[in-house]
C-alpha positions as CSV (number, residue, x, y, z in Angstrom):
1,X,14.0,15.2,31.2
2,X,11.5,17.7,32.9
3,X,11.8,16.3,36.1
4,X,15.6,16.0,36.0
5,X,17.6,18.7,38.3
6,X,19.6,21.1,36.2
7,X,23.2,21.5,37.6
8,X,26.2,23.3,36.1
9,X,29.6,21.4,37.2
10,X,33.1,24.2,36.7
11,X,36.0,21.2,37.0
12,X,39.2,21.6,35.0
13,X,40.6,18.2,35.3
14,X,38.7,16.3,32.6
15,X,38.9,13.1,34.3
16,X,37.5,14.4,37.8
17,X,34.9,16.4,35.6
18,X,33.7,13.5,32.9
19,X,33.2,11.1,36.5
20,X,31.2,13.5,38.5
21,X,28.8,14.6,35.3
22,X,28.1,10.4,35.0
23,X,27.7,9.7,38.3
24,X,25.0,12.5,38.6
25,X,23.3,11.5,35.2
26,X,22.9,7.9,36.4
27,X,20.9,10.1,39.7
28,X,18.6,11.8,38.0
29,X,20.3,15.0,37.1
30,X,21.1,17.1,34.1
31,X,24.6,18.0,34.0
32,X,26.4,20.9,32.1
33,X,30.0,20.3,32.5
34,X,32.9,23.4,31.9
35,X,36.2,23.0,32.5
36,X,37.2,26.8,33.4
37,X,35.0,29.6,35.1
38,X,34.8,31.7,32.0
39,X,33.1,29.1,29.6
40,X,30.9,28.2,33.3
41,X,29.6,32.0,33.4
42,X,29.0,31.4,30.3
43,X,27.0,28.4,30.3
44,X,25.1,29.8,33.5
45,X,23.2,32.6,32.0
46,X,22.1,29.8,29.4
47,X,21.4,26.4,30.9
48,X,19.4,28.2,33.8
49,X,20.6,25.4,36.2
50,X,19.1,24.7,39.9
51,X,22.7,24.3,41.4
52,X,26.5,25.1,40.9
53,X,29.2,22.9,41.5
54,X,32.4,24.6,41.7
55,X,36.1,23.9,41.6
56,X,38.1,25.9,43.3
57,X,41.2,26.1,41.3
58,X,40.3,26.9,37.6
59,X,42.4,29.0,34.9
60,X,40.7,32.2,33.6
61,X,38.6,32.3,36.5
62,X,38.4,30.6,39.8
63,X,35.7,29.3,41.5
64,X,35.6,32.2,43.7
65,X,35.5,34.9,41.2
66,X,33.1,33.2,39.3
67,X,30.7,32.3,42.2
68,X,30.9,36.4,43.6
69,X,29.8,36.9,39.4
70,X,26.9,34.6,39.8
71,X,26.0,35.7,43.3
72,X,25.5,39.6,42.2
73,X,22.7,38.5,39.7
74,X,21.2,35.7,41.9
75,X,21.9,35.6,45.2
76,X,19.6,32.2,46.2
77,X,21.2,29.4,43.7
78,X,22.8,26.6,45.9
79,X,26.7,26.9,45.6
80,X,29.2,23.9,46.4
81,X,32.8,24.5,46.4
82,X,35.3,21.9,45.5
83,X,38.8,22.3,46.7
84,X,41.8,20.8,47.9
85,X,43.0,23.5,50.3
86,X,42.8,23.0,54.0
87,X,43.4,26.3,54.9
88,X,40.9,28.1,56.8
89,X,40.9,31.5,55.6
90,X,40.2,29.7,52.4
91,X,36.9,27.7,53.7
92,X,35.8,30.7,55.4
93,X,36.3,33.0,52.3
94,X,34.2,30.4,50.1
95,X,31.1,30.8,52.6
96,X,31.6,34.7,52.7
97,X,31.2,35.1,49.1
98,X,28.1,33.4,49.4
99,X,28.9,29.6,48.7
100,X,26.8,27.5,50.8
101,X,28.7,24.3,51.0
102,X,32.3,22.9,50.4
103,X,33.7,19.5,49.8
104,X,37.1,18.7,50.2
105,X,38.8,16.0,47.6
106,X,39.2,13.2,47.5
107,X,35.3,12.9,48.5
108,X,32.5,10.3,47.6
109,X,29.8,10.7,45.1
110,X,27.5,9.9,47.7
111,X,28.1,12.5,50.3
112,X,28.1,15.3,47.1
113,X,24.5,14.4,46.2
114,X,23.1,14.2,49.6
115,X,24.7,18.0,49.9
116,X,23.3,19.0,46.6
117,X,20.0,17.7,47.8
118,X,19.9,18.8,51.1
119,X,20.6,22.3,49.3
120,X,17.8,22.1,46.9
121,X,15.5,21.4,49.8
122,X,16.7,24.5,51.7
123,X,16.8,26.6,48.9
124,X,13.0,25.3,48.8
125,X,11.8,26.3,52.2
126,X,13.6,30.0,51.6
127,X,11.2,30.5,48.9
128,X,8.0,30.2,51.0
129,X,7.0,33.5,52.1
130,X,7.8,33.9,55.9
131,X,8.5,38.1,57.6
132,X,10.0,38.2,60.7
133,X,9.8,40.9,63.4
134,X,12.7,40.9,65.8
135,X,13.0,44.1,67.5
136,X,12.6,47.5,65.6
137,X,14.1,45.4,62.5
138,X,11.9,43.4,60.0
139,X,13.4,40.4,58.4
140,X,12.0,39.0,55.1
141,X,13.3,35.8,54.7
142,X,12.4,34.8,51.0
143,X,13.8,38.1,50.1
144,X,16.8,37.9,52.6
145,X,16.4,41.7,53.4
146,X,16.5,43.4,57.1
147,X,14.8,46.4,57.4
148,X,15.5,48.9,60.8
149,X,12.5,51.2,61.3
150,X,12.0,53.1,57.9
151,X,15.7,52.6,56.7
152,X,17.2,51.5,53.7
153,X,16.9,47.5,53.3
154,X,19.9,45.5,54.1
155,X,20.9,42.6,51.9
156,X,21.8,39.3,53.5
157,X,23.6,36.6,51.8
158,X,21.9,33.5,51.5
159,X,24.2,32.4,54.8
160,X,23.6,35.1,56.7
161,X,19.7,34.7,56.1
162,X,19.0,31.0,57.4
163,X,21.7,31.5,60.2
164,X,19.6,34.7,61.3
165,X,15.8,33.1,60.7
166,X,16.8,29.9,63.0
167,X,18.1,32.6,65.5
168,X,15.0,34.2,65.4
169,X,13.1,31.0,65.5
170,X,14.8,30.2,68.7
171,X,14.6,33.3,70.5
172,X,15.5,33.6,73.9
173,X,16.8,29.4,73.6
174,X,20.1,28.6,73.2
175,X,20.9,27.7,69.3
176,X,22.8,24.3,69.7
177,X,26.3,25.3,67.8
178,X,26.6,21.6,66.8
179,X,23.1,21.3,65.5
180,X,22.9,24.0,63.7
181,X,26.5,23.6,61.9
182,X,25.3,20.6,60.9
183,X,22.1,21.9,59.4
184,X,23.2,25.0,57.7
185,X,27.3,23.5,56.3
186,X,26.3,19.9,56.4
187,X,29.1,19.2,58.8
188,X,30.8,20.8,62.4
189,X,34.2,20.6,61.8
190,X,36.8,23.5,63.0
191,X,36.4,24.7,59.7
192,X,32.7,25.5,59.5
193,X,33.3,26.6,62.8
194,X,35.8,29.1,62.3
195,X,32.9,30.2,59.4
196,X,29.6,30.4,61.5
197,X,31.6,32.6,64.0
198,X,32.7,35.1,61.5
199,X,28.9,34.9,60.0
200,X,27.8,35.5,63.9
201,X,30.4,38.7,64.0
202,X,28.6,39.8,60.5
203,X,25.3,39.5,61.8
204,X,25.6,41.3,65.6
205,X,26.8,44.6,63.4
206,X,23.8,44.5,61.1
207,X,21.7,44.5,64.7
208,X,23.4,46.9,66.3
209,X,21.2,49.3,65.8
210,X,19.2,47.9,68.4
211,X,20.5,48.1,71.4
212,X,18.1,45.7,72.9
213,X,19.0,42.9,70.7
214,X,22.3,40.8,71.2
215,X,23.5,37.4,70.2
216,X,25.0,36.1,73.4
217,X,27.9,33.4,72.9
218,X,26.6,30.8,74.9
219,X,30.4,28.9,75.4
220,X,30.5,25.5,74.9
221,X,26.8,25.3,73.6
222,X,26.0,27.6,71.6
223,X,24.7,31.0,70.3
224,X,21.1,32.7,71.9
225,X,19.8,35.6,70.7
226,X,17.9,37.8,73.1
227,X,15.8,41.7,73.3
């Protein structure tokens, strides 16, 4: 059991929820399955799990309100959303909260554990201890804090955070929009699109205090950030 993954699953139809918790215990995971948000938040704070998947629509609470919960007492846990809404404003509010993936149903068990684990892996790499100078700021990437001269740290969401280190890694280079959608939300679709752009818009304010530094939309290639 020790070298199982821990994962809390929030689904409220029992059916959907008894399939998925099989199909990941056949893979080598330990799954703690709830079938509303409140008996999830619950369950969080005891089963100490490496990854949340989370439906969307949920009575008591939603997936949203519980993954803003988690995300104020942990802020690096991998979050998956489930949902059946299309809707962008939807998609893009799940990644602003601080969810870092999203699967649409119907879906394949398949695809959902090569998300989970590409995830994990990421969450992985965060961890090793890596600060950044761009500019006058200082970016600690395991902490996911940006610093401007002596200021008062900002907090980045786990989003903002790999979005702004693979920025920083490619300096001066154009970003490829496609490559990096696919890296960071596991797919490029209008959606995740519409997403990275509004995570682009989030990060240019936190720089601004820079004048030098700018994050140049490259169009039809990509994003390059420059001083």
């Amino acid at each position: 059991m020790a070298d199982k993954i821990k994962l809390l699953l929030a689904e409220d139809e029992a059916a959907l929820g008894q399939i998925i918790k099989e199909s990941l215990e056949t893979r080598d995971f330990e799954v703690t399955l709830c079938a509303n948000g409140e008996v999830a938040f619950s369950k969080y704070t005891s089963a100490r799990p490496e990854v949340l998947v989370l439906d969307v629509m949920m009575p008591k609470k939603d997936g949203f309100t519980l993954a803003k919960e988690i995300r104020a007492i942990d802020d690096t846990i991998p979050i998956i959303f489930l949902t059946a809404k299309s809707q962008t404003s939807d998609v893009v509010e799940g990644f602003s909260i601080g969810g870092n993936d999203y699967l649409k149903k119907p879906f394949s068990m398949e695809e959902l554990i090569v998300r989970i684990h590409n995830l994990i892996d990421r969450t992985k790499t965060q961890k090793t201890s890596e600060t950044l100078i761009i500019g006058a700021f200082t970016f600690d990437f395991p902490k996911q804090q940006l610093r401007f001269k002596e200021e008062a740290v900002i907090q980045l969401t786990h989003r903002e955070s790999h979005l702004l280190f693979h920025l920083i890694k490619n300096k001066n280079q154009v970003l490829d929009r496609s490559l990096i959608l696919n890296k960071l939300w596991g797919t490029d679709d209008f959606f995740t699109a519409r997403s990275m752009d509004v995570f682009i818009s989030k990060l240019r304010k936190k720089l601004k205090k820079d004048e030098r530094l700018q994050i140049i939309n490259v169009r039809g290639f990509g994003y390059k950030l420059t001083d």
